[in-house]
N, CA, C and O atoms as a GROMACS GRO file, in nm:
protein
  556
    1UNK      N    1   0.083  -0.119   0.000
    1UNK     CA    2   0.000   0.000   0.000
    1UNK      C    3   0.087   0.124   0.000
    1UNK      O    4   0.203   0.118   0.040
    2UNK      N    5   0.036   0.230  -0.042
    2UNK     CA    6   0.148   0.324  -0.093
    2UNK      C    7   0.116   0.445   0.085
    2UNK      O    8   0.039   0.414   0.176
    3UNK      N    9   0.184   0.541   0.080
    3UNK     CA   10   0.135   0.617   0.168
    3UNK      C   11   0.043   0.658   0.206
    3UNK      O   12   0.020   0.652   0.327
    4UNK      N   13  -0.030   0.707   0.134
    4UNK     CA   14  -0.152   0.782   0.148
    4UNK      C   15  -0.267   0.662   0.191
    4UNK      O   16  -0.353   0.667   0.280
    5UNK      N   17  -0.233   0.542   0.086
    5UNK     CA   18  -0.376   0.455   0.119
    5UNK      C   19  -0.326   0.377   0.251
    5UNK      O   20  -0.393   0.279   0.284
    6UNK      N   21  -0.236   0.405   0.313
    6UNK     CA   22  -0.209   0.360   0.480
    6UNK      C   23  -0.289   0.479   0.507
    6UNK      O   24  -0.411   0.487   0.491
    7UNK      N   25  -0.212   0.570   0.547
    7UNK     CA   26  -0.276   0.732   0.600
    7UNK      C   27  -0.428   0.722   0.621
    7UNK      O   28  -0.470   0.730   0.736
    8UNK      N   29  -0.534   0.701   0.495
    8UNK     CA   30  -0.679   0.669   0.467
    8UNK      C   31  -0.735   0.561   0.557
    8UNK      O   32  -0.840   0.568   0.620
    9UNK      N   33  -0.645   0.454   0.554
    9UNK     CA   34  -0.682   0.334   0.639
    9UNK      C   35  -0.666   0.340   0.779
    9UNK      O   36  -0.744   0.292   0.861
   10UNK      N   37  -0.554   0.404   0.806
   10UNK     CA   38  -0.554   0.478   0.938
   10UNK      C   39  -0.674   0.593   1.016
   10UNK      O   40  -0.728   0.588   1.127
   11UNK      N   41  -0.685   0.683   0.913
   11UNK     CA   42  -0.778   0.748   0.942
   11UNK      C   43  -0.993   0.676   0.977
   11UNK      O   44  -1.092   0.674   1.050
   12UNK      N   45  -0.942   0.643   0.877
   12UNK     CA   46  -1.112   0.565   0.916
   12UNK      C   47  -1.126   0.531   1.031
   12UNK      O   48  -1.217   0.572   1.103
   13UNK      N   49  -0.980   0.395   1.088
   13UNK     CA   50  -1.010   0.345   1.197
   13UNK      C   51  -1.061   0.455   1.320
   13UNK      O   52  -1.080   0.415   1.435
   14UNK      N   53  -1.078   0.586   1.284
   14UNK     CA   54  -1.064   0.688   1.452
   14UNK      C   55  -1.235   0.692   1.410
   14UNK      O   56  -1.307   0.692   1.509
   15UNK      N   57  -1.281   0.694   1.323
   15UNK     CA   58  -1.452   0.709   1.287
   15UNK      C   59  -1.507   0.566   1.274
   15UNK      O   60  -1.462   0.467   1.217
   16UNK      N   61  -1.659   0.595   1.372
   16UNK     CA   62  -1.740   0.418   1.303
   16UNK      C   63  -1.828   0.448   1.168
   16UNK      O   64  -1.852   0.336   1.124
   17UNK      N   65  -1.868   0.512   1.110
   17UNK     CA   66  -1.940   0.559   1.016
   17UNK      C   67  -1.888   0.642   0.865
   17UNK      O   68  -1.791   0.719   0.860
   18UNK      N   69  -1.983   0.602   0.739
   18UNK     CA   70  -1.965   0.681   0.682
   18UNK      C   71  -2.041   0.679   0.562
   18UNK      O   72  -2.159   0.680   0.598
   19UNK      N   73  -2.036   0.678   0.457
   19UNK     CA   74  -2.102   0.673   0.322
   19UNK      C   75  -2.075   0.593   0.234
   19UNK      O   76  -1.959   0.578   0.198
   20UNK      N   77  -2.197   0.511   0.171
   20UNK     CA   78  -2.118   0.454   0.091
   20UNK      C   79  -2.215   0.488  -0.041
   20UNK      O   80  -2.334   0.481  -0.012
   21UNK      N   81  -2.180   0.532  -0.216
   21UNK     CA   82  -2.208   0.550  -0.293
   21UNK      C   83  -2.204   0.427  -0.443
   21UNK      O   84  -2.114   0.370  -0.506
   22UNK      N   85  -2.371   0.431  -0.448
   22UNK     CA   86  -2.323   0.375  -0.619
   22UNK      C   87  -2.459   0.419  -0.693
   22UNK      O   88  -2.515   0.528  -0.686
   23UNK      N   89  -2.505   0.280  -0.782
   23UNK     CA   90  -2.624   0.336  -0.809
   23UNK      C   91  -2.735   0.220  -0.846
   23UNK      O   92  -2.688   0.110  -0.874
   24UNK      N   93  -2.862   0.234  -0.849
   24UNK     CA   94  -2.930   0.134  -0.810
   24UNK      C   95  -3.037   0.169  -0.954
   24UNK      O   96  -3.058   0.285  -0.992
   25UNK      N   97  -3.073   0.093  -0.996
   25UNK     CA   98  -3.177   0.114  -1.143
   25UNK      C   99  -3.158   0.227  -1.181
   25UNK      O  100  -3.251   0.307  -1.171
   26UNK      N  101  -3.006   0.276  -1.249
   26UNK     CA  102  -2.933   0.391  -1.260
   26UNK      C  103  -2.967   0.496  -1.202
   26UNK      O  104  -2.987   0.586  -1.283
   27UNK      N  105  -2.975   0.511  -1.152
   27UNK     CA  106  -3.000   0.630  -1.066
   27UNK      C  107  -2.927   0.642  -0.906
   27UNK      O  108  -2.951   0.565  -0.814
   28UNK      N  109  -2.851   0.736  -0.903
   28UNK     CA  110  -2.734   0.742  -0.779
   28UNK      C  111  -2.815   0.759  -0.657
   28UNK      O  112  -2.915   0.828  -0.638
   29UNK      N  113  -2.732   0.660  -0.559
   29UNK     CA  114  -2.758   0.710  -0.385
   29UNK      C  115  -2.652   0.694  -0.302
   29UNK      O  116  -2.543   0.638  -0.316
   30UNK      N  117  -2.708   0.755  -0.209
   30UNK     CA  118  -2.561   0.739  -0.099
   30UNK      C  119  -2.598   0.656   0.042
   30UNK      O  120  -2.685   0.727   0.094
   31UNK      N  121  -2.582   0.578   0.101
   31UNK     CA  122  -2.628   0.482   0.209
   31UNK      C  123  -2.531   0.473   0.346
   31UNK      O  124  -2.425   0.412   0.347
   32UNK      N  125  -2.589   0.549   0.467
   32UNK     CA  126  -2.500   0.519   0.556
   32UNK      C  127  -2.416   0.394   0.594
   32UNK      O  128  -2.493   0.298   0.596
   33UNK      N  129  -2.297   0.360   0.624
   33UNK     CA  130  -2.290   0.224   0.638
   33UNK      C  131  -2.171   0.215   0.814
   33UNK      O  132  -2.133   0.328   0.844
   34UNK      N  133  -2.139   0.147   0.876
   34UNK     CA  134  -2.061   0.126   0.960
   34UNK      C  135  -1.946   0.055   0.901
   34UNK      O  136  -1.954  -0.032   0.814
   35UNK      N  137  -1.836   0.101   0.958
   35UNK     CA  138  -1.708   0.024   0.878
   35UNK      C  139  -1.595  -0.021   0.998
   35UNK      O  140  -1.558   0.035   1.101
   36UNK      N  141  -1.565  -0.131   0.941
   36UNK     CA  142  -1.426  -0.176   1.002
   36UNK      C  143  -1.310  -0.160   0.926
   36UNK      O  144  -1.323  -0.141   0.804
   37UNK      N  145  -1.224  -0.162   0.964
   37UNK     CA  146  -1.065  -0.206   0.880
   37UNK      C  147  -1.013  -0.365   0.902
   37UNK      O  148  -0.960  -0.386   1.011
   38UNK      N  149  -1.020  -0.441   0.842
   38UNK     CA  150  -0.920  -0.524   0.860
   38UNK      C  151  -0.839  -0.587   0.761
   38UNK      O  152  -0.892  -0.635   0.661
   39UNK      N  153  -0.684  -0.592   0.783
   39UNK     CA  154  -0.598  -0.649   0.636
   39UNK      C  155  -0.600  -0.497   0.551
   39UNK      O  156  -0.638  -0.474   0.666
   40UNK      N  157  -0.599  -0.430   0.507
   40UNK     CA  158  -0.605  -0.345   0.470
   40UNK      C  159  -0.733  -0.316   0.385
   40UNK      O  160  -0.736  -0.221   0.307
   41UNK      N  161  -0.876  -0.430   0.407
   41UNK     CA  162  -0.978  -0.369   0.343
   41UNK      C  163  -1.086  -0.372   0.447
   41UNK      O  164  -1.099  -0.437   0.551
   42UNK      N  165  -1.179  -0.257   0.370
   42UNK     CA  166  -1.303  -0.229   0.458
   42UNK      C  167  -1.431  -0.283   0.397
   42UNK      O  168  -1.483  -0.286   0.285
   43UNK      N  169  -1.469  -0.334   0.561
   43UNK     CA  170  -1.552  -0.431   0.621
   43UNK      C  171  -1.654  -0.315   0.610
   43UNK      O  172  -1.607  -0.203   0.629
   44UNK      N  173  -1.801  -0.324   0.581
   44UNK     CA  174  -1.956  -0.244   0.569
   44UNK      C  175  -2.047  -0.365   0.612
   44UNK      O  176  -2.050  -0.485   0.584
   45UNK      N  177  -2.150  -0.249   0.724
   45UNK     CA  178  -2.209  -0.305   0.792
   45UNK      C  179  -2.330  -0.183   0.739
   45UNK      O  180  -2.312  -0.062   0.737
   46UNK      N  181  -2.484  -0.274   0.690
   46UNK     CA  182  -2.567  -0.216   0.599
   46UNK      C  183  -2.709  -0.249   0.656
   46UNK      O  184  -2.738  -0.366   0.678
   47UNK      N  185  -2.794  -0.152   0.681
   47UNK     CA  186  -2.942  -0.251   0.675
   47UNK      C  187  -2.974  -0.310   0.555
   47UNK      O  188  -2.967  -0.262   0.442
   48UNK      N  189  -3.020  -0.453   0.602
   48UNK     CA  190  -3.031  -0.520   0.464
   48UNK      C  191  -3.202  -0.483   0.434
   48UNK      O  192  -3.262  -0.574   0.377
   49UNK      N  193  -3.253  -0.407   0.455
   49UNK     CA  194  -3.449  -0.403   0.411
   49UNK      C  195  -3.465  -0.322   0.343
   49UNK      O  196  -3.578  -0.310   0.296
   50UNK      N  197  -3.323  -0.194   0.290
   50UNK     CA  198  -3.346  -0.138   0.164
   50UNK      C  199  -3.294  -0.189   0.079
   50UNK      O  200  -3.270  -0.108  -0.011
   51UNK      N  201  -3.246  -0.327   0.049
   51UNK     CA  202  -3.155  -0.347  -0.025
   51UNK      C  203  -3.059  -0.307  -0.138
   51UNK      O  204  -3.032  -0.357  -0.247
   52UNK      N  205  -3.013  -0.182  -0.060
   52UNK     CA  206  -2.843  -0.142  -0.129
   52UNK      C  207  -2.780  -0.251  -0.152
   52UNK      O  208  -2.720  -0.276  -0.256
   53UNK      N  209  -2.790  -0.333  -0.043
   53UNK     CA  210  -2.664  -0.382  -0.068
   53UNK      C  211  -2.637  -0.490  -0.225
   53UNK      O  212  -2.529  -0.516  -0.278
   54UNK      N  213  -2.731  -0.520  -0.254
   54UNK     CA  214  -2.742  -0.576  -0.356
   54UNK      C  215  -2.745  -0.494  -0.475
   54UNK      O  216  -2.746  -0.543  -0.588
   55UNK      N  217  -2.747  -0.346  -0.445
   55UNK     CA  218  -2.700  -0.302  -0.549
   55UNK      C  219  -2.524  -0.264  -0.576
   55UNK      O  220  -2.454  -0.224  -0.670
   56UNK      N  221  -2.507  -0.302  -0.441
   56UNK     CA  222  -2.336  -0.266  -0.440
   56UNK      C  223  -2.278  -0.416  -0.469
   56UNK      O  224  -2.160  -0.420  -0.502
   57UNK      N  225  -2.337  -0.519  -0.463
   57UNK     CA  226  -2.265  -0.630  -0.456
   57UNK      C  227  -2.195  -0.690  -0.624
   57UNK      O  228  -2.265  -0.725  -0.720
   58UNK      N  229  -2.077  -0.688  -0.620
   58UNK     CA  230  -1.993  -0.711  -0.714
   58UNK      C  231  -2.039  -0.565  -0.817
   58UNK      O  232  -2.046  -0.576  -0.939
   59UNK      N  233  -2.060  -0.471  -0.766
   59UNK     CA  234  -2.012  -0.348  -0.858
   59UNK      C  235  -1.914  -0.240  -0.771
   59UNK      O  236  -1.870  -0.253  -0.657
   60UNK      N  237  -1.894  -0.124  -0.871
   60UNK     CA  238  -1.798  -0.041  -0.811
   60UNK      C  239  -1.850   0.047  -0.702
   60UNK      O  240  -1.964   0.091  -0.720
   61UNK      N  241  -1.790   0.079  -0.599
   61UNK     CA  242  -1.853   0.190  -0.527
   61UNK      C  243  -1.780   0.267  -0.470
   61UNK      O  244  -1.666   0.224  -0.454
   62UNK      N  245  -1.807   0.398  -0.421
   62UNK     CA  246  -1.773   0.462  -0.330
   62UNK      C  247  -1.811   0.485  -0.247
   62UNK      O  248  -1.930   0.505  -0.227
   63UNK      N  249  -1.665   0.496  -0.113
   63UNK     CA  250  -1.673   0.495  -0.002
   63UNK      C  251  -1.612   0.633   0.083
   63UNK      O  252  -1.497   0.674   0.068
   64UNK      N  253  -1.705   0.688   0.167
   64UNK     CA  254  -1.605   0.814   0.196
   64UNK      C  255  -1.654   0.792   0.397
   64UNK      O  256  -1.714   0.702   0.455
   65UNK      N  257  -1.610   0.885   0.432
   65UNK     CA  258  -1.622   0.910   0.578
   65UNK      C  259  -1.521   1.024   0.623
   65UNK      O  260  -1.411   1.032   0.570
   66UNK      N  261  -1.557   1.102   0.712
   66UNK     CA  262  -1.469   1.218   0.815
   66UNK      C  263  -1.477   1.213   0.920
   66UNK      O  264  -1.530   1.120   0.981
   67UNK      N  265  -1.420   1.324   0.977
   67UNK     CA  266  -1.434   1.366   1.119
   67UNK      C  267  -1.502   1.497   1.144
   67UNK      O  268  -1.504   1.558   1.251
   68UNK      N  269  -1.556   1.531   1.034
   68UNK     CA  270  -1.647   1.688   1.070
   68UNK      C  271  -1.733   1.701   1.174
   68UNK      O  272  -1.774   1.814   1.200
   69UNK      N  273  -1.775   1.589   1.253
   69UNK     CA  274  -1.902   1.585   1.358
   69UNK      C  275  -1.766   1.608   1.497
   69UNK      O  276  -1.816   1.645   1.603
   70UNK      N  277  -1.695   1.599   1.499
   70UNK     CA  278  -1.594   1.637   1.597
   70UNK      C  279  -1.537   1.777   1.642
   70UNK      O  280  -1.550   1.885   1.584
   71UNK      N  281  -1.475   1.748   1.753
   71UNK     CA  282  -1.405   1.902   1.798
   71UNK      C  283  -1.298   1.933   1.771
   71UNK      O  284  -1.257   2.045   1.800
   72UNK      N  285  -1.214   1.834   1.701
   72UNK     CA  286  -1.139   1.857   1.600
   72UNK      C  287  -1.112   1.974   1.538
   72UNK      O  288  -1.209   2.023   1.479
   73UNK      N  289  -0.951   2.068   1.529
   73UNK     CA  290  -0.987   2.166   1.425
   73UNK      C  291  -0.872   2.086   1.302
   73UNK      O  292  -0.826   2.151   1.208
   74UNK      N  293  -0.847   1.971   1.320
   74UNK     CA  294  -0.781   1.917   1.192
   74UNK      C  295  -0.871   1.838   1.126
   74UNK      O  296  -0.875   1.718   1.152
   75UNK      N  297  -0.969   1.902   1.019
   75UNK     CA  298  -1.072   1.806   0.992
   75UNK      C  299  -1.000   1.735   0.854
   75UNK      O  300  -0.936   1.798   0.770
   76UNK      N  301  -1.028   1.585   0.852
   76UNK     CA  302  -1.003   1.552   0.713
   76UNK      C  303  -1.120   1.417   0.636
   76UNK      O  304  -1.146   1.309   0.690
   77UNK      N  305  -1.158   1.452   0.539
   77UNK     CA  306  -1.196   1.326   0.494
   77UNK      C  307  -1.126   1.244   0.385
   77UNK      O  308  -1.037   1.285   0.310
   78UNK      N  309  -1.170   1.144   0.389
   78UNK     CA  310  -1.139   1.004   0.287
   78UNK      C  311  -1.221   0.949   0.192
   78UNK      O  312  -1.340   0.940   0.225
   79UNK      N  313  -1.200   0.921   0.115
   79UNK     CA  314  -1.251   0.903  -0.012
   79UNK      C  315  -1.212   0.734  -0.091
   79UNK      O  316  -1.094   0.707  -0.068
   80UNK      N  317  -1.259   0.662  -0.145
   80UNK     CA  318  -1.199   0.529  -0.166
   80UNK      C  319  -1.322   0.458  -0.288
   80UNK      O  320  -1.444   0.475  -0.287
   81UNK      N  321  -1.256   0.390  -0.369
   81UNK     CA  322  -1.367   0.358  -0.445
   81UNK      C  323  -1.239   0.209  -0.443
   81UNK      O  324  -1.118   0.205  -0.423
   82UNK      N  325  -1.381   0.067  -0.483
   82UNK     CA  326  -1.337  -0.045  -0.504
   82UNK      C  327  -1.505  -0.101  -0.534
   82UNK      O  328  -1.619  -0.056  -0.529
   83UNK      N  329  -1.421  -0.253  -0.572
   83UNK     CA  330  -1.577  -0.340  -0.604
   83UNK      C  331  -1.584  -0.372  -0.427
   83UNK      O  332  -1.501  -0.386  -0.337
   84UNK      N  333  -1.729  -0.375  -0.438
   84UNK     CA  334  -1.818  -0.460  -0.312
   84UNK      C  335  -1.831  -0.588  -0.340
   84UNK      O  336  -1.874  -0.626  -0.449
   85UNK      N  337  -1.798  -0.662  -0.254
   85UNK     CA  338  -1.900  -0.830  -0.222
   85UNK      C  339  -1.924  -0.847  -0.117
   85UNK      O  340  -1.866  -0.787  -0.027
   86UNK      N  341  -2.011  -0.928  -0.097
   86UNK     CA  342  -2.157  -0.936   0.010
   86UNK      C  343  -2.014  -1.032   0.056
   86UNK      O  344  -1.924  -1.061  -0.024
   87UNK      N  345  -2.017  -1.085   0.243
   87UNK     CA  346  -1.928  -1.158   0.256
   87UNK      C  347  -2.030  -1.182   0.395
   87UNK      O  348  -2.119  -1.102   0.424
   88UNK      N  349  -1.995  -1.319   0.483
   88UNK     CA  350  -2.005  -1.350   0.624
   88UNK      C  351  -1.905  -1.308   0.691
   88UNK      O  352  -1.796  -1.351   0.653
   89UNK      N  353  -1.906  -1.197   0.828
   89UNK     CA  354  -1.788  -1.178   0.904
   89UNK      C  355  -1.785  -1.246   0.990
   89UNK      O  356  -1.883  -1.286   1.055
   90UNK      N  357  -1.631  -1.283   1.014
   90UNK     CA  358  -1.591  -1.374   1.121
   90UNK      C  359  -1.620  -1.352   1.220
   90UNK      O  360  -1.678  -1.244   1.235
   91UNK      N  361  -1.602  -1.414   1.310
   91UNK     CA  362  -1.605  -1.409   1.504
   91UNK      C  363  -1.546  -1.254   1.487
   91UNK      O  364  -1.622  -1.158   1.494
   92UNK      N  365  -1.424  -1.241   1.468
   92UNK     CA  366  -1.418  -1.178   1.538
   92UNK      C  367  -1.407  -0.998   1.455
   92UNK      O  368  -1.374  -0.886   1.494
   93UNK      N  369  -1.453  -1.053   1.336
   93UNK     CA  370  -1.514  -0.925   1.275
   93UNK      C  371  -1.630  -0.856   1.346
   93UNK      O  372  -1.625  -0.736   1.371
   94UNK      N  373  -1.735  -0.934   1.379
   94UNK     CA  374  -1.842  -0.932   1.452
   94UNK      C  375  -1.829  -0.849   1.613
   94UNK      O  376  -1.913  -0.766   1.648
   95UNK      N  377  -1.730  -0.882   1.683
   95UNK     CA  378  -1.701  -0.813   1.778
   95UNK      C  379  -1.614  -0.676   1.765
   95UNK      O  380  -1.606  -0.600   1.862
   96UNK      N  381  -1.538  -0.642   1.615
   96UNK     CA  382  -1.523  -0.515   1.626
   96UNK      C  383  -1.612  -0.430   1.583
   96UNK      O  384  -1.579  -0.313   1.563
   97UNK      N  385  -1.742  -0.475   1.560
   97UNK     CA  386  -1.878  -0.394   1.525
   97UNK      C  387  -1.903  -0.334   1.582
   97UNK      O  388  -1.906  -0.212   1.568
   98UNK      N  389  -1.959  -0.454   1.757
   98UNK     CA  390  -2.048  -0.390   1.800
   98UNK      C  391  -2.156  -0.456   1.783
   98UNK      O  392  -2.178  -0.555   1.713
   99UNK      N  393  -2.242  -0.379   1.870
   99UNK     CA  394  -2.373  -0.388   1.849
   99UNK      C  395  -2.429  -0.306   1.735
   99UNK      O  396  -2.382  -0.195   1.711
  100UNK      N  397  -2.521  -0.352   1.668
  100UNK     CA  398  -2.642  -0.265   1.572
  100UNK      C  399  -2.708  -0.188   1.618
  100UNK      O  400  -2.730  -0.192   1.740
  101UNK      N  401  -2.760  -0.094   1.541
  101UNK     CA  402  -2.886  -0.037   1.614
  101UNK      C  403  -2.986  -0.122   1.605
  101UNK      O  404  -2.978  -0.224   1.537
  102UNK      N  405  -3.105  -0.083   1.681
  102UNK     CA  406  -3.246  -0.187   1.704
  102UNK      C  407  -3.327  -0.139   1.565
  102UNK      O  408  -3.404  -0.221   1.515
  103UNK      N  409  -3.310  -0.010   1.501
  103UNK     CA  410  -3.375  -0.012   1.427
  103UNK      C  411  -3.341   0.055   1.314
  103UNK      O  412  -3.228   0.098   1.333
  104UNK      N  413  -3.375   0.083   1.215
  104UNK     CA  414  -3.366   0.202   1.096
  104UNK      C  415  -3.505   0.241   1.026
  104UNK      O  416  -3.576   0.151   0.983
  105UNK      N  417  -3.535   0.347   1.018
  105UNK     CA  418  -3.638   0.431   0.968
  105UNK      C  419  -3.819   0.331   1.047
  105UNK      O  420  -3.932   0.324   0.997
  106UNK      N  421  -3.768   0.279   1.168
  106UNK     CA  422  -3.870   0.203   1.186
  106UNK      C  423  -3.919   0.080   1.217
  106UNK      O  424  -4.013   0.044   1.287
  107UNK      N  425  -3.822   0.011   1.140
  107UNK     CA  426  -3.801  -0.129   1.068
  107UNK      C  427  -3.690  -0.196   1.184
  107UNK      O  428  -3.592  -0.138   1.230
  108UNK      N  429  -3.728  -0.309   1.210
  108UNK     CA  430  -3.551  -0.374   1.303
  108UNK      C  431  -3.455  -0.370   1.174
  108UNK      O  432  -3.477  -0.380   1.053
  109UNK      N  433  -3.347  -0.352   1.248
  109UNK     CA  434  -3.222  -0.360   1.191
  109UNK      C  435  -3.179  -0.502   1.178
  109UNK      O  436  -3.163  -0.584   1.268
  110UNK      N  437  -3.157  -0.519   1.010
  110UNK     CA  438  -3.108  -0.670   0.962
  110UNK      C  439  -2.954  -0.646   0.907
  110UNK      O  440  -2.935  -0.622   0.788
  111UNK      N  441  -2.895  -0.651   0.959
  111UNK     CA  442  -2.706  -0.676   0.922
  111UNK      C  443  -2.707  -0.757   0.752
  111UNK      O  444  -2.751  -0.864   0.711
  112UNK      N  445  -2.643  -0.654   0.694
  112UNK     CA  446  -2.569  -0.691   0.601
  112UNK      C  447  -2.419  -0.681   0.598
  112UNK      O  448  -2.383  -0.604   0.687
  113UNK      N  449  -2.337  -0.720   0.544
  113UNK     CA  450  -2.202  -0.744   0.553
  113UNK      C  451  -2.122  -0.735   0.404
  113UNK      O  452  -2.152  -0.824   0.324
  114UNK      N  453  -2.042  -0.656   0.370
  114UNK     CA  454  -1.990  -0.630   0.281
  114UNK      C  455  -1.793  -0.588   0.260
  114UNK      O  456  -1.748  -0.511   0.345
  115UNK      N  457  -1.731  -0.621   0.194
  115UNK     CA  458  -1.631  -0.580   0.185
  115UNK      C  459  -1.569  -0.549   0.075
  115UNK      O  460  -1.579  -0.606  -0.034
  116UNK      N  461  -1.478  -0.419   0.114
  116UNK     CA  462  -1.408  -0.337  -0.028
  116UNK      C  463  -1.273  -0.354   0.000
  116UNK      O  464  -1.237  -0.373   0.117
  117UNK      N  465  -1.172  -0.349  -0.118
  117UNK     CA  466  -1.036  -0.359  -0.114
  117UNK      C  467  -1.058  -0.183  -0.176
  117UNK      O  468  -1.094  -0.138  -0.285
  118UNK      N  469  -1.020  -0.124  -0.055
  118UNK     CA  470  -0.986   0.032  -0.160
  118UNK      C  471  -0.878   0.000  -0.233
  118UNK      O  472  -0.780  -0.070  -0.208
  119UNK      N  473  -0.927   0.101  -0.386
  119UNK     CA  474  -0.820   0.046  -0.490
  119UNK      C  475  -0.806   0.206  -0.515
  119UNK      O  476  -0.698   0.227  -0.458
  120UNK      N  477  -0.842   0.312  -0.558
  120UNK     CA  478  -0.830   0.459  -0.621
  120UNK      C  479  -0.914   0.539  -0.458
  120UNK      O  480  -1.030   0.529  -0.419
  121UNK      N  481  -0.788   0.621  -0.392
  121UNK     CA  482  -0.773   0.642  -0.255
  121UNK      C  483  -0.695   0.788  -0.244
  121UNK      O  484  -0.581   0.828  -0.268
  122UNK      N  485  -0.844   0.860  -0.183
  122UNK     CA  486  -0.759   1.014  -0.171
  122UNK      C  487  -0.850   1.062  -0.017
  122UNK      O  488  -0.959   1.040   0.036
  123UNK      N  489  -0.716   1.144   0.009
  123UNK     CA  490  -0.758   1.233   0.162
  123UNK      C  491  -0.711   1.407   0.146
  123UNK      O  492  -0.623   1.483   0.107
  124UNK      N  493  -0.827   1.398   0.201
  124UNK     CA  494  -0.832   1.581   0.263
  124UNK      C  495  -0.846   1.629   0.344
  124UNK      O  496  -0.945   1.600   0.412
  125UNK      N  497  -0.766   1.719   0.380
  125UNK     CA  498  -0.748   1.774   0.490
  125UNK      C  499  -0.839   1.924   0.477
  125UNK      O  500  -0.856   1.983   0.370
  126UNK      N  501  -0.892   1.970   0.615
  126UNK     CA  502  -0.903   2.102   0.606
  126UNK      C  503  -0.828   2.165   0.748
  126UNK      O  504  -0.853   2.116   0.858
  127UNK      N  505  -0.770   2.236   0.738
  127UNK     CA  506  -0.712   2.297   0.882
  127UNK      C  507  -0.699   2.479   0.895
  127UNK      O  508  -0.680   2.550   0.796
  128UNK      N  509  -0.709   2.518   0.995
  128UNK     CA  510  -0.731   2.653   1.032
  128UNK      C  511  -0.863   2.731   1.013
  128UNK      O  512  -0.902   2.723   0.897
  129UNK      N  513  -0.919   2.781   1.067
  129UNK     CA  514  -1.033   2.875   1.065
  129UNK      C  515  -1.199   2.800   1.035
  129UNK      O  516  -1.304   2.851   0.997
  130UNK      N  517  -1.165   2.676   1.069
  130UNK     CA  518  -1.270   2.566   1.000
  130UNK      C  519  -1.419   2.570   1.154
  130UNK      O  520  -1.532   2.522   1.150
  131UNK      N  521  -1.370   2.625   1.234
  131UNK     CA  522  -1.479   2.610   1.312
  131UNK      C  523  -1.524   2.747   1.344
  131UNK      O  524  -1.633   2.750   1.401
  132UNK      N  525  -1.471   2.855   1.323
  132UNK     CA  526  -1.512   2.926   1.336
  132UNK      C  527  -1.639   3.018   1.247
  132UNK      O  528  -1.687   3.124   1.285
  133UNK      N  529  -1.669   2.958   1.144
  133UNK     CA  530  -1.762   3.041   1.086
  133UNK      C  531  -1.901   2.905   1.060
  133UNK      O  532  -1.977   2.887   0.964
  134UNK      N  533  -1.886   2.830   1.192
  134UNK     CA  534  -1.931   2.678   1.160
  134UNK      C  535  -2.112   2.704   1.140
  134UNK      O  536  -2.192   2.639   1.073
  135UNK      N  537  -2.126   2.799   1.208
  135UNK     CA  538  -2.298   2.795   1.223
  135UNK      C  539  -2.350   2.918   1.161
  135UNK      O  540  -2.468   2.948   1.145
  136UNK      N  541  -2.197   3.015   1.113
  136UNK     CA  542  -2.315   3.159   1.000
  136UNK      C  543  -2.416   3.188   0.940
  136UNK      O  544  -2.478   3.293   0.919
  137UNK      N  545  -2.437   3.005   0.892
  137UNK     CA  546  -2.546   3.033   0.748
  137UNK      C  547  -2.667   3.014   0.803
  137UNK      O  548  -2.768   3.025   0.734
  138UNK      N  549  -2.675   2.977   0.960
  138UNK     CA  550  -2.806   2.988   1.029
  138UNK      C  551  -2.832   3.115   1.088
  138UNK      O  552  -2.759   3.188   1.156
  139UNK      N  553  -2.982   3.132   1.042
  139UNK     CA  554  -3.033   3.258   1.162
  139UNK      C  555  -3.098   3.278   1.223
  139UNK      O  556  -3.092   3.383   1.288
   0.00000   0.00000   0.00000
């Protein structure tokens, strides 16, 4: 892995959450997902009752996540695109999850399981003056 896609892989591990992008009867969406790291690819944890995940499974997607919900003034996000496949996580994938939530939009929460080898991998940084003009555009 070259620098940066350590750096990216590093970074995720400090966040449980993030986005994951493709597109479903052509037409684009973006789907919260929970992520692990392990080996150098990321593990997605999905409700399975909208079924994204079957629209990500064996196509390309993107994957991003930050730290903007933090107090952080070094904010950076990550960015990562690879193919998805639907996979069973191990023992002890399963315990760096966590628990699920009980529900989504209503519905119990059904675990799906997915994994990406990031292959095309970029990070950004934002630093200085980033919190200070955080809430202007409200009035």
């Amino acid at each position: 892995m070259s620098p940066e896609e350590l750096h990216a892989i590093e970074l995720l591990r400090r966040v449980p959450y993030g986005r994951v992008a493709t597109s479903m009867r052509a037409l684009p969406f973006i789907a919260a997902a929970r992520h692990i790291v392990v080996d150098g690819r990321v593990v997605l944890r999905m409700h399975a009752g909208f079924g994204y995940h079957q629209a990500c499974n064996g196509s390309v997607v993107a994957y991003g996540a930050d730290n903007f919900n933090t107090e952080d003034d070094h904010l950076w996000t990550v960015q990562f695109t690879g193919t998805a496949e639907l996979v069973e996580p191990t023992t002890d994938e399963l315990r760096l999850f966590g628990p699920g939530p009980h529900y989504v939009d209503g519905e119990l929460f059904e675990p799906v399981y997915m994994r990406v080898e990031p292959q095309f991998v970029t990070v950004h940084t934002l630093s200085g003056n980033v919190r200070q003009r955080e809430y202007q555009h409200v009035l």
